[in-house]
N, C-alpha and C positions, 0 to 999 in steps of 0.2 A: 222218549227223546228222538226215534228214530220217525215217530210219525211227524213231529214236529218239523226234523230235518226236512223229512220229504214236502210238508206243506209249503215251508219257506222255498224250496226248491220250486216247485208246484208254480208260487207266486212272481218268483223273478223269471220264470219263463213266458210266464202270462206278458207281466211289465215287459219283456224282451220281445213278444209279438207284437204287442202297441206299439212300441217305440219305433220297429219297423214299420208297420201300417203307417204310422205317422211320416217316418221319412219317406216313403211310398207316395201319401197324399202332396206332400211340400212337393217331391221333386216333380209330380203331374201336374198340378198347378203351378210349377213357373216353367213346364215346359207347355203347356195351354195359353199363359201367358202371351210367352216369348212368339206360339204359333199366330197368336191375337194380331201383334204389333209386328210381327215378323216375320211374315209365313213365308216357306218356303217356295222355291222355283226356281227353274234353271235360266230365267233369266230371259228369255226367248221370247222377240217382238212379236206381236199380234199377226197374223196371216190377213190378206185379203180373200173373198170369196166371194163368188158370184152368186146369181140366183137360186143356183141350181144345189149349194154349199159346195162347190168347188173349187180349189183354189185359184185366183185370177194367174193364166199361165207367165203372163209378161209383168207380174208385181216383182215387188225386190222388198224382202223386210230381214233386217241381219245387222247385224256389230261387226265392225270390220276395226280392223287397226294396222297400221302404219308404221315402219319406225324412219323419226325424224330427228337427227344429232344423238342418234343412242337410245332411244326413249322410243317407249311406241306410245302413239297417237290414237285415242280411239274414236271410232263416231260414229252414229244410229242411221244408218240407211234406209229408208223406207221411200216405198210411194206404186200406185196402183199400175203407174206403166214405164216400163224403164223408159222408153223412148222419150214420156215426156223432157219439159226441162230440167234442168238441174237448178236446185237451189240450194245453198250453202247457210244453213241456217247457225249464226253465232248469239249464244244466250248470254243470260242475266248474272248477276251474282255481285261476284264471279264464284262459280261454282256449282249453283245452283242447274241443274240438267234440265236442257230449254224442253227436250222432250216430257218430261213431267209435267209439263203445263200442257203441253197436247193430250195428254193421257187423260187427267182430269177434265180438258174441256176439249173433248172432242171438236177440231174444226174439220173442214171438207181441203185442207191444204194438199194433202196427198192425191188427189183426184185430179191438180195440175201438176204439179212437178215431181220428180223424185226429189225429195228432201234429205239432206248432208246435217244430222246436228251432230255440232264438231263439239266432241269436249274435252275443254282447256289440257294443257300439261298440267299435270298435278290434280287434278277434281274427277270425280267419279269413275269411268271405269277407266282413266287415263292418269290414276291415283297409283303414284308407287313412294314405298317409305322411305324409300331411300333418295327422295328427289332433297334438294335443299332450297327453300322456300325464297332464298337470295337470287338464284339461278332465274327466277318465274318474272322477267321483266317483259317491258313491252317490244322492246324488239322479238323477244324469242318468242312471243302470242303472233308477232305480226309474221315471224319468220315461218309459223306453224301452220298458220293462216293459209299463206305463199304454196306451201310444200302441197298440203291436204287442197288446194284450190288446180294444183298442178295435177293429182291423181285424179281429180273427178272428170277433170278435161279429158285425160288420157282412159279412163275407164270407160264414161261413157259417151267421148268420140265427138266431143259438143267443143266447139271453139270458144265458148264463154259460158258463162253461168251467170247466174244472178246472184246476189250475197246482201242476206237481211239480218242485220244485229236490233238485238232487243237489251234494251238498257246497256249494260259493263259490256254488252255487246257490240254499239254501238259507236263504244270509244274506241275499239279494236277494229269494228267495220270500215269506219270513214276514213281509218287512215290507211288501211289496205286498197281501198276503192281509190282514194289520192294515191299511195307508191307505183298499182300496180293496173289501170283504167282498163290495159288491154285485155285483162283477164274475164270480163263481166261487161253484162248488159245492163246492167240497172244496180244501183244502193239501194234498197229500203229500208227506211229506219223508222224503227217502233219504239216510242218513247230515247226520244237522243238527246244524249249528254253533251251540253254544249259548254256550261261555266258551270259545274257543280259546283264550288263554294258558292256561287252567287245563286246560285239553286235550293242551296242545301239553308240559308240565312234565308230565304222569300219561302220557303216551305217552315222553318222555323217560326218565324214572323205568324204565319198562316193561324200554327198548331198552335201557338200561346197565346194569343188573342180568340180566337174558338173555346179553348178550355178554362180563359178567365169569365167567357160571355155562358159560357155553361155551367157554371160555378161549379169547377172540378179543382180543389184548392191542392190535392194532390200533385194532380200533375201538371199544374202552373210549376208547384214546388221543385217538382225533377225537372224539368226544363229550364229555369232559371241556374239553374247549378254546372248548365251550360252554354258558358256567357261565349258562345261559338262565333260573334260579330267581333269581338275584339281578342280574344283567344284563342292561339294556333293550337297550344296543347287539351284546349276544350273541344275544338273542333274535331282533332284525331278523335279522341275517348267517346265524342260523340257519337262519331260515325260508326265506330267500334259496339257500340253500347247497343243493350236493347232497346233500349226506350224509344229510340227512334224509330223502328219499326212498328215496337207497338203502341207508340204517338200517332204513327201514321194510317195503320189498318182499324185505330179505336174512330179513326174520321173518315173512311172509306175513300181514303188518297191514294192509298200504299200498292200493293201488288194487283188488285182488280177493285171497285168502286164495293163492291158485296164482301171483299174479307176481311173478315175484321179482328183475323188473330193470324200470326204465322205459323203458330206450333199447331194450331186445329187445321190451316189452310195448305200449308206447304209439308210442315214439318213430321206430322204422322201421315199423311198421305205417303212421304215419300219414302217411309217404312214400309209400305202394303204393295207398291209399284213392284209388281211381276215379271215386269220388261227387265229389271234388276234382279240379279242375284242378291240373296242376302247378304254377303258380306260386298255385293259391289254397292248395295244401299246405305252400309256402314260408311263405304268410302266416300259416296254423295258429303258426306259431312264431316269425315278424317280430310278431307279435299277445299272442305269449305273453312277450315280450321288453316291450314297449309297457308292457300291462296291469300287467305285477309292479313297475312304476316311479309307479304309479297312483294316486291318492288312496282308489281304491276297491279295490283290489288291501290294501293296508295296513291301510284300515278293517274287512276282511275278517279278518284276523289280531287285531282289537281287539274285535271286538263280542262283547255281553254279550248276549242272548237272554232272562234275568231283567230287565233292564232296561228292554227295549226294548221286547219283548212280551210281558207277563204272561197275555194273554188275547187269545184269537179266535172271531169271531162265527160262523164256518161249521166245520162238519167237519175234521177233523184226524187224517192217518192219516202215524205215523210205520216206517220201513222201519229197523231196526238191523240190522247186521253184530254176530255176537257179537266178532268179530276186529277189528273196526274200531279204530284207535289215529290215523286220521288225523283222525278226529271224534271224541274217544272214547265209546266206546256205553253207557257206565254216567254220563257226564254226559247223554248224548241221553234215555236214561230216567227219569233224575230231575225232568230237567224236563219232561219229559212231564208226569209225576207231578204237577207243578204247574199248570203251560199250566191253564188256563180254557178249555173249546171246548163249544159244543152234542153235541158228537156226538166222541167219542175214540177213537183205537184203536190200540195201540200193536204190532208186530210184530217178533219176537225170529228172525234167521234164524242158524241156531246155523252151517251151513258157508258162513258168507260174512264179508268183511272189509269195506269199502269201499263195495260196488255190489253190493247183493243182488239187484236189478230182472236181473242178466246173472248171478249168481253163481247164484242158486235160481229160474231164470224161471217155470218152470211154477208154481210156489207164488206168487211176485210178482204174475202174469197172474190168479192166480184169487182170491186178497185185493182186487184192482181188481175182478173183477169182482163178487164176492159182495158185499165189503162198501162197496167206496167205491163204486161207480157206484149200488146201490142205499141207499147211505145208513146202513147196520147198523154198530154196535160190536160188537164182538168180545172178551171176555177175554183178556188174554195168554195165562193157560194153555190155551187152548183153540188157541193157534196155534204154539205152539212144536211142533217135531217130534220124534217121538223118537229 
């Protein structure tokens, strides 16, 4: 009896070192996982460096933050030479961190200016839980605008700045560039929101004629279900919805001509972005959750561009993606066509959807320099490529 006792003993201690090994194994593999999709870092922008790997003495790369009404403001400072110009770069989304799209696609933007990407109240590392998603209107985008457009004056000693929104950036740039002219030398606008609904129904249009000629009976089917030409509350849930996006990236309209998923393009990459801390990469998307419940998120989707701004007292250079359906590009040129500006210059990038500034850099890089930094308009036909 006693040796029997001790075998069974024998065996539950055996069973009792597996059972650890095993939770051993589980919890290394989801902390392997987690490092896969979520590695760590302290968050810290990329350094410039010369020839020699030295760091360039007069580069600037840092997170700075602000506080604006109680709330701090944060935004990505970077660029090769402090002295150059200031640009004030407002992104997409809303939410979405414009820098993440530099990061992936390397352009040579920091080589002219020192670049300001501002991010929103409430989105990414200007994410706090306790903001209340009602509070997030357009005034308080443009008021923020205002304040952080006030600090780069005064930091780096430059009587104006330039200011470039790209998409949801765009409805927040044009109207800063109208309140406040004295502030800036130039608009540029990269895919601009000019009638989204009338955008959002000619992009529709596009995708459900495309995927009934492609015999995708699928997604005719999820499309149809939103009847967004005659229905307001189709229209929200729309814009809400996935499908729209990935309607748009399965046709290479959506965020760049070449991507053709968000969660492969945007969405896991912005898990791995080092320039983030990992829980400010969480917030990238606790931020992007917030914002699209917004008053300014919603008004983003309404605004009329004829309306609001018929005319601007500085410089005005617009960026089109011939592909673009997320803004669509033959509304952005018409009103161009209209727009009132001292100085115009409109830019047709025939292999790009979305984000020409990443999709055709060298050509983006050298219209900033030739023409917006020194002030010149340009014919279209003299910028289209062949």
């Amino acid at each position: 009896m006693y040796l029997i006792k001790k075998a069974k003993k024998r065996r539950r201690g055996k069973r009792a070192v597996w059972v650890i090994i095993l939770v051993w194994i589980i919890i290394l593999g989801i902390v392997m996982i987690v490092w896969a999709f979520l590695p760590p870092s302290p968050g810290k922008l990329p350094l410039f460096y010369d020839d020699s790997g030295n760091v360039i003495p007069d580069s600037i790369t840092e997170k700075t933050y602000i506080d604006v009404g109680g709330t701090q403001i944060g935004m990505l400072i970077t660029g090769k030479n402090r002295s150059n110009p200031v640009l004030l770069f407002l992104g997409g989304g809303p939410g979405i961190p414009e820098y993440l799209l530099e990061y992936l696609y390397p352009s040579k933007l920091t080589d002219e200016f020192v670049v300001c990407y501002l991010e929103y109240r409430g989105t990414s590392i200007s994410y706090h839980p306790q903001l209340d998603a009602d509070t997030l209107t357009t005034e308080c985008y443009l008021s923020d605008v205002a304040a952080v457009t006030e600090y780069l004056r005064k930091r780096f000693s430059q009587e104006k700045i330039y200011l470039l929104g790209h998409s949801f950036g765009t409805f927040i740039g044009i109207q800063a560039a109208y309140e406040h002219p004295e502030f800036y030398h130039a608009y540029i606008a990269m895919a601009q929101i000019v009638n989204q609904p009338e955008s959002e129904i000619i992009a529709y249009d596009y995708m459900l004629e495309h995927y009934r000629r492609m015999g995708n009976p699928k997604m005719v089917s999820d499309l149809e279900k939103y009847p967004i030409a005659s229905s307001d509350s189709a229209y929200k849930e729309y814009c809400r919805s996935s499908l729209r996006d990935n309607a748009m990236h399965s046709l290479g309209v959506g965020t760049t001509h070449t991507m053709d998923s968000v969660i492969t393009g945007i969405f896991l990459p912005s898990l791995r972005c080092k320039a983030y801390t990992p829980m400010e990469r969480i917030n990238i998307w606790r931020g992007k959750k917030l914002v699209s419940a917004s008053p300014v998120g919603a008004e983003s989707m309404r605004f009329n561009a004829y309306d609001k701004v018929p005319s601007l007292e500085i410089p005005v250079y617009f960026f089109g993606g011939s592909y673009d359906y997320t803004c669509c590009y033959d509304l952005q040129k018409k009103y161009f066509d209209m727009l009132e500006a001292p100085t115009k210059g409109f830019y047709t990038f025939e292999n790009s959807a979305h984000s020409p500034l990443w999709e055709e850099s060298e050509r983006a890089i050298q219209i900033l320099v030739q023409d917006v930094l020194k002030g010149n308009s340009a014919a279209e036909k003299e910028r289209i490529q062949d």
